[in-house]
Each structure stands twice: as structure tokens, then as C-alpha cells.
C-alpha positions as CSV (number, residue, x, y, z in Angstrom):
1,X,-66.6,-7.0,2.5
2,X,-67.7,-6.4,-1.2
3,X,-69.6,-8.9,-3.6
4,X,-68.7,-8.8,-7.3
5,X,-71.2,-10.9,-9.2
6,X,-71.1,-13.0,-6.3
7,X,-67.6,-13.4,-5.8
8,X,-65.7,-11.9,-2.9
9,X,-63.9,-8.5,-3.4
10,X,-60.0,-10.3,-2.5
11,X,-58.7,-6.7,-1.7
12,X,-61.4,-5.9,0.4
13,X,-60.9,-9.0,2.6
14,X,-57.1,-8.4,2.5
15,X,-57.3,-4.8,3.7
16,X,-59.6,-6.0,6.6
17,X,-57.4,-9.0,7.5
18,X,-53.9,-6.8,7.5
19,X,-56.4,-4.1,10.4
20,X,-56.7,-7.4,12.2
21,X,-53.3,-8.7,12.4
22,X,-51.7,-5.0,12.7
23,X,-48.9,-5.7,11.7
24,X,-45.9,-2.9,12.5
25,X,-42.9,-1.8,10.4
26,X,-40.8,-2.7,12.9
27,X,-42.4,-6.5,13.6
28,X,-40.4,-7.2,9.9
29,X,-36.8,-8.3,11.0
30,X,-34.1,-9.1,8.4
31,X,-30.6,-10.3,8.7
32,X,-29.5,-10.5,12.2
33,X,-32.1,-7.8,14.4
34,X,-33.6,-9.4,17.3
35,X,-36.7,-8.0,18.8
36,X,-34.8,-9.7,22.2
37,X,-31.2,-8.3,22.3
38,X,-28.7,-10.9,22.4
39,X,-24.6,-10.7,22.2
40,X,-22.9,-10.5,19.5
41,X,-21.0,-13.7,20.2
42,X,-24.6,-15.4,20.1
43,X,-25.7,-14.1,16.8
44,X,-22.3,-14.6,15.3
45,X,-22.3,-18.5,16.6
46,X,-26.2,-18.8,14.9
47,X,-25.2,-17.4,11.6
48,X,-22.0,-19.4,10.9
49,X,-20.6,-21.3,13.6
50,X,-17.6,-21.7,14.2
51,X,-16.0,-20.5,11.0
52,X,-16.4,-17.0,11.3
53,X,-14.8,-16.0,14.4
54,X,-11.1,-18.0,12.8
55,X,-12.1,-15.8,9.4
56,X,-13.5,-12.0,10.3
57,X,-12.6,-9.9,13.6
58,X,-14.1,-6.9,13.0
59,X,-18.2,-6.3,14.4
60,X,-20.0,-3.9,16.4
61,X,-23.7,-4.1,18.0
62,X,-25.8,-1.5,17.9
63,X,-29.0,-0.6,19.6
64,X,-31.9,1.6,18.4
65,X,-34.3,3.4,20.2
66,X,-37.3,1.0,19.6
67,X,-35.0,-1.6,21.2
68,X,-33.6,-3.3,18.0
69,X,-30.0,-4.8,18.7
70,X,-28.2,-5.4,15.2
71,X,-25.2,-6.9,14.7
72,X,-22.8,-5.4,11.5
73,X,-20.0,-7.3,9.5
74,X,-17.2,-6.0,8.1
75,X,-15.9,-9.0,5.7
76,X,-12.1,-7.9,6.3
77,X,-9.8,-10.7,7.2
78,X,-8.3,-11.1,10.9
79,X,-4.6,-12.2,9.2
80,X,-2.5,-9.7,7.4
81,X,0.7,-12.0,8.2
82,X,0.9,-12.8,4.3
83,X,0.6,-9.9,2.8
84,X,2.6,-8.0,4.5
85,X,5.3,-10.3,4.5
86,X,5.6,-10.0,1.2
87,X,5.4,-6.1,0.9
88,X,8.2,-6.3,3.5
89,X,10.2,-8.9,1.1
90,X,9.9,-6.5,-1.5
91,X,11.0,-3.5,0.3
92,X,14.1,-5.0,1.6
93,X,15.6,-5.2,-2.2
94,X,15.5,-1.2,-1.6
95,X,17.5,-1.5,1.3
96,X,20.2,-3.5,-0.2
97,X,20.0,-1.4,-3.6
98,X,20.7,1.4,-1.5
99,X,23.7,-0.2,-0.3
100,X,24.8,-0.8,-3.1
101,X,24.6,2.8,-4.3
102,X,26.7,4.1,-1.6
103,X,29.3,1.3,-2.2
104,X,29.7,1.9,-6.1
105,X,29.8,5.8,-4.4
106,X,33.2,4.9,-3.3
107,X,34.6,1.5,-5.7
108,X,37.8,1.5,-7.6
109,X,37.3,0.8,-11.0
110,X,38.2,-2.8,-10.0
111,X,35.4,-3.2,-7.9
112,X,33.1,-1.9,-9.6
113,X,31.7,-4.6,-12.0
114,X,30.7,-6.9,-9.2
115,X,28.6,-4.2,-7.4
116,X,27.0,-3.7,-11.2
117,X,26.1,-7.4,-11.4
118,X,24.7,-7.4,-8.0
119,X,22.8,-4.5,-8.4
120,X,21.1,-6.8,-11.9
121,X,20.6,-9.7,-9.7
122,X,18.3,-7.4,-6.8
123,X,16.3,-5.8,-9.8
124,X,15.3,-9.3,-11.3
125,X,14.6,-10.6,-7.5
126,X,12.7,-7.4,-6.7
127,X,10.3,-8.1,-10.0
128,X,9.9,-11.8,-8.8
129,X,8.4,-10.1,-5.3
130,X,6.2,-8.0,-7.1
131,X,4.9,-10.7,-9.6
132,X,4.5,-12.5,-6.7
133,X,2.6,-10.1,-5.1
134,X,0.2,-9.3,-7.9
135,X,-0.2,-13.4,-8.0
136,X,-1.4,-13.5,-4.4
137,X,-3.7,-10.6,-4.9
138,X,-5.4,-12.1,-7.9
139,X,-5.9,-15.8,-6.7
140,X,-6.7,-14.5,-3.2
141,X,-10.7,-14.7,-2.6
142,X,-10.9,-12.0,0.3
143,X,-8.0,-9.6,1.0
144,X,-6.9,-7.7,3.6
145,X,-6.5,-4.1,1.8
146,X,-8.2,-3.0,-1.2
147,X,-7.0,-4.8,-4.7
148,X,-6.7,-2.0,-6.2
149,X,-4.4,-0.7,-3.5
150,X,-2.4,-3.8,-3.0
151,X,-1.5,-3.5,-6.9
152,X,-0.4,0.1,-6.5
153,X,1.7,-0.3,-3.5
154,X,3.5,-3.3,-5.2
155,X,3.6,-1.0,-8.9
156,X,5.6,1.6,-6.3
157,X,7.7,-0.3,-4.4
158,X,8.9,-2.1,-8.3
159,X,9.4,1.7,-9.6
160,X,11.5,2.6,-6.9
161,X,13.8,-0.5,-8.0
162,X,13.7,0.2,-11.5
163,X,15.0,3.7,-10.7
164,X,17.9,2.4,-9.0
165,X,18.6,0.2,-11.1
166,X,18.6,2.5,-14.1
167,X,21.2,5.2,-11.6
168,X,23.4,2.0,-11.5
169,X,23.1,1.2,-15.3
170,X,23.8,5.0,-16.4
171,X,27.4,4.7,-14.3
172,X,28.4,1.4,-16.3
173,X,27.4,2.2,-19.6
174,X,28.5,6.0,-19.6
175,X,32.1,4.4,-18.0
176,X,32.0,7.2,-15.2
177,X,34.9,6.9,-12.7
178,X,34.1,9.0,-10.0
179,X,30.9,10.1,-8.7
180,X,30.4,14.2,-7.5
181,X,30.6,14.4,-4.1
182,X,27.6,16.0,-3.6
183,X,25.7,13.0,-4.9
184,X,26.8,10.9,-1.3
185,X,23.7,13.5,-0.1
186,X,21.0,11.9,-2.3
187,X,22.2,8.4,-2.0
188,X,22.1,9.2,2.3
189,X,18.3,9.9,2.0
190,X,17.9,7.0,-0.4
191,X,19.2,4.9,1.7
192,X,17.0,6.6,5.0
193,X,14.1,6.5,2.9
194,X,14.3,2.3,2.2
195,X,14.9,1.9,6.0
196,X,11.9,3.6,6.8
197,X,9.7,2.5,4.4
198,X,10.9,-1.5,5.6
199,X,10.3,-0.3,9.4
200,X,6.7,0.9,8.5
201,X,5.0,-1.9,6.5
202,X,4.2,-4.2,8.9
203,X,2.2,-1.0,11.0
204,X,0.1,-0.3,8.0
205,X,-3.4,-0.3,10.0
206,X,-1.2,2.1,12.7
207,X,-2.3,5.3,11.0
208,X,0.1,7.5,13.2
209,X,2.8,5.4,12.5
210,X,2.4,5.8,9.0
211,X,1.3,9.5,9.0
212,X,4.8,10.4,10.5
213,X,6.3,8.0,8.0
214,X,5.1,10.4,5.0
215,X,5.5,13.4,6.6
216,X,9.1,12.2,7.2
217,X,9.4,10.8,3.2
218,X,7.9,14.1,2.4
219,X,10.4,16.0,3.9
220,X,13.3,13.4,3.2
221,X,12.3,14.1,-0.4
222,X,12.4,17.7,-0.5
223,X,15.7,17.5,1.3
224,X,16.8,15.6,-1.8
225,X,15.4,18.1,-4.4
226,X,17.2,20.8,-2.6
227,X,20.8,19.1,-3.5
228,X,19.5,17.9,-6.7
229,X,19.4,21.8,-7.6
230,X,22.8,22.7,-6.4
231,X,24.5,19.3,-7.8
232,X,22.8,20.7,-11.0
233,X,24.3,24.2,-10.8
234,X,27.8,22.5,-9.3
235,X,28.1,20.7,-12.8
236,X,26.5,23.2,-15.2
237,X,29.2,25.8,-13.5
238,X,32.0,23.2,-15.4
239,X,34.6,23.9,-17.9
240,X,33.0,24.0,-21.3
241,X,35.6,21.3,-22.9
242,X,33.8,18.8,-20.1
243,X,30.5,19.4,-21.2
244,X,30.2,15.0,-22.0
245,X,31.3,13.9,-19.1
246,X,29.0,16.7,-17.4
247,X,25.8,15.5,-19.8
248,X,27.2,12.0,-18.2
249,X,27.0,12.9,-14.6
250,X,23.1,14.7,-14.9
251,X,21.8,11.7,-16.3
252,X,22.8,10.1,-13.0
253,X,22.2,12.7,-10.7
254,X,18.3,12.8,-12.6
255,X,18.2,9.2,-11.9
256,X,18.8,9.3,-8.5
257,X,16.6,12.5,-7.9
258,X,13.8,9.9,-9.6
259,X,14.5,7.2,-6.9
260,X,13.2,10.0,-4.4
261,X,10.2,11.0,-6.4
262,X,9.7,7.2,-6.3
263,X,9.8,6.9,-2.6
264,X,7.6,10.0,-1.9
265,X,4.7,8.7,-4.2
266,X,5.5,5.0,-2.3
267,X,4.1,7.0,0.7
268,X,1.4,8.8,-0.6
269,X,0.2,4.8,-1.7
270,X,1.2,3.2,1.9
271,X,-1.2,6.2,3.4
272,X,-4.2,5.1,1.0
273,X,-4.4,1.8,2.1
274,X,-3.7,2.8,6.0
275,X,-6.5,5.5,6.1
276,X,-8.7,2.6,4.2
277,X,-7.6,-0.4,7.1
278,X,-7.8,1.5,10.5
């Protein structure tokens, strides 16, 4: 020990004590490690009893080679009921816009200004589910999926709407009577695509499920470019004195070819958040 004009060196005396004490690296535990192993379940019930096992499922135990059991969070909520209740909700407007589609496919002029109206009423109902949505992100403290995620797959599912909505707008305001027959092909996968994407939603930490649910969109969409072409090329092939009512009919037939864009990039944002959840 070292004398300084007859004070004691401090670091002298504290290298010496820390030689005595020998203290090792792995003597210094933090958070939940545990020179004694213990369950899980135990170190779960000493850090927050009770409330943590109703809130958070997910937790693995690990031990190392000196012996060192640790326990790992994963702050992810157990319950997905509410969201995906509501990204269900929301989906189901497709289902009935796609109905809706089909049936103005084959209306009588008669008919056709109730399907119209109805069509208006789903487009406003369908942006109440996604305000909704974007409410119960915001104000919610922990969420299931990624924000960021949640308020992409909500932006989708609303574009896919809007497209409809638009097809359906195009037929009233341009006063077109009759539909090519070729466009009951797109409105068929629009339909198929709206079931699916209802029927996979509540499976969104199933990433199989979902994987063949966009590799079926994917090829559901293709499908519907393919007939978009030809439907083109029927109409362009048209007598020259048409030429409105064909301009009419592509702005439709554009429209409807967006719902399926829609719907394919509506996968691509269900797969983000499954390969993020499971």
C-alpha cells in the first residue's frame, strides 16, 4: 500500500481489496439470470406477478454453458381478438362490393340506380372501418403487429374500396348500358380475391396459410391482367364511329384491372406483418 505525504494511496488499497474479493465477470447478474436455475414460471411470478402471464405469452429459457439460465420477453400481446376483428370487418365491405359488381354486371337500366347507391353506402362504411382502425392503433399502448404495418394493411384494404367504388362511379356517370362480356372475368377474380383475403385474416400468425394466400392473389392477379389485355384489344378492334362509348368502356375496364393491383399489393402487406408475428 503506498503513502503520499502521509495519506493512503486509495487506488492502491482498491486494487488490493478487488485481488481479495475476486470477484468474476460472471458473479455480476442483471435482469432475470440466476446463478441457481429456476423455471420460467418462477422468474416470471417474481418479476410481475400475476399480471404478466393475463398480458404476454411469448418467453423462452435459455441456458449457457457456465450454468446461467435466463429468461427472455417478447412484449407482444397474447390477444389478437380485436384487431383482427376489425381487419375482418373491413374486408367484408370487399366481399359485398364485389357482389355488387357482378349484380350491376347484369341490371336493367331500372335496377341499376339502387345497386349505385348501395355501392356509395359500403364505400363510406368501409372508411368508417378503416378510421376506426387507425383509431385503435393510435390510442392502443402495446399492439399486436407492428404500427406501422397495421396502418398499411388498413391504407390497402381502403384502396381496394376506393377502386371499386370508382369502377361503379365510371358506369353511372358515363350512362353505360351494358357491360362487355369479357369484363364478368375480372369481376370473377375480384370477387375470389375478397373471399380469400376475408378467409385469411384471422390466420395472420399461420405463415403457410398466408404464403398460399399470396401466391394464390398473385396468380389470381395475373389471371386478371391477362383478360385485361384482351378486353383492351376486344374494344380497340371497334368501329371507329364508337370510339366514345369505347373511351367509356376502358375507363371501366382500367378501373377494375386497379381493383386487382389493389388486392395483390393487400397481400404483399398481409405477408409483412405474418413473416413479422410467427
Amino acid at each position: 500500500m503506498g503513502v503520499r505525504d502521509g495519506r493512503t494511496d486509495t487506488r492502491e488499497e482498491g486494487r488490493l481489496g478487488l485481488e481479495r474479493i475476486k470477484i468474476r465477470p460472471r458473479d455480476v447478474m442483471v435482469g432475470c439470470h440466476d446463478r441457481h436455475p429456476r423455471t420460467p414460471e418462477a422468474a416470471i411470478g417474481e418479476i410481475a406477478p400475476g399480471s404478466s402471464r393475463k398480458l404476454y405469452d411469448d418467453r423462452a429459457s435459455v441456458r449457457s454453458a457456465s450454468g446461467v439460465s435466463s429468461v427472455f420477453f417478447r412484449l407482444t400481446p397474447r390477444n389478437d381478438d380485436t384487431f383482427t376483428e376489425l381487419f375482418v370487418a373491413s374486408a367484408t365491405h370487399l366481399t359485398e362490393g364485389a357482389r355488387l359488381l357482378a349484380g350491376l354486371l347484369a341490371a336493367d337500366a331500372d335496377g341499376r340506380p339502387h345497386l349505385v347507391a348501395r355501392m356509395r353506402d359500403i364505400e363510406h362504411q368501409a372508411d368508417e372501418a378503416t378510421h376506426l382502425i387507425v383509431h385503435r392503433v393510435n390510442s392502443a399502448f402495446v399492439t399486436p403487429f407492428d404500427r406501422a404495418d397495421i396502418h398499411a394493411l388498413a391504407a390497402r384494404l381502403d384502396d381496394c374500396m376506393d377502386h371499386m367504388d370508382r369502377a361503379v362511379d365510371l358506369i353511372d356517370v358515363y350512362e353505360i348500358d351494358h357491360l362487355p362480356r369479357r369484363s364478368a372475368a375480372q369481376i370473377d377474380v375480384i370477387a375470389r380475391m375478397a373471399e380469400l383475403t376475408v378467409l385469411v385474416l384471422p390466420a395472420l400468425r399461420d405463415r403457410e396459410r398466408v404464403r398460399e394466400y399470396v401466391v394464390e392473389i398473385n396468380r389470381l392477379e395475373n389471371q386478371a391482367e391477362r383478360e385485361h389485355r384482351r378486353l383492351r384489344a376486344h374494344l380497340l378492334a371497334g368501329e371507329a364511329t364508337e370510339v366514345l362509348d369505347i373511351l367509356k368502356l376502358l375507363g371501366v375496364v382500367d378501373e377494375l384491372e386497379a381493383v386487382c393491383n389493389a388486392f395483390e399489393k393487400l397481400a404483399h402487406a398481409v405477408e409483412v406483418i405474418s413473416l413479422k408475428a410467427s
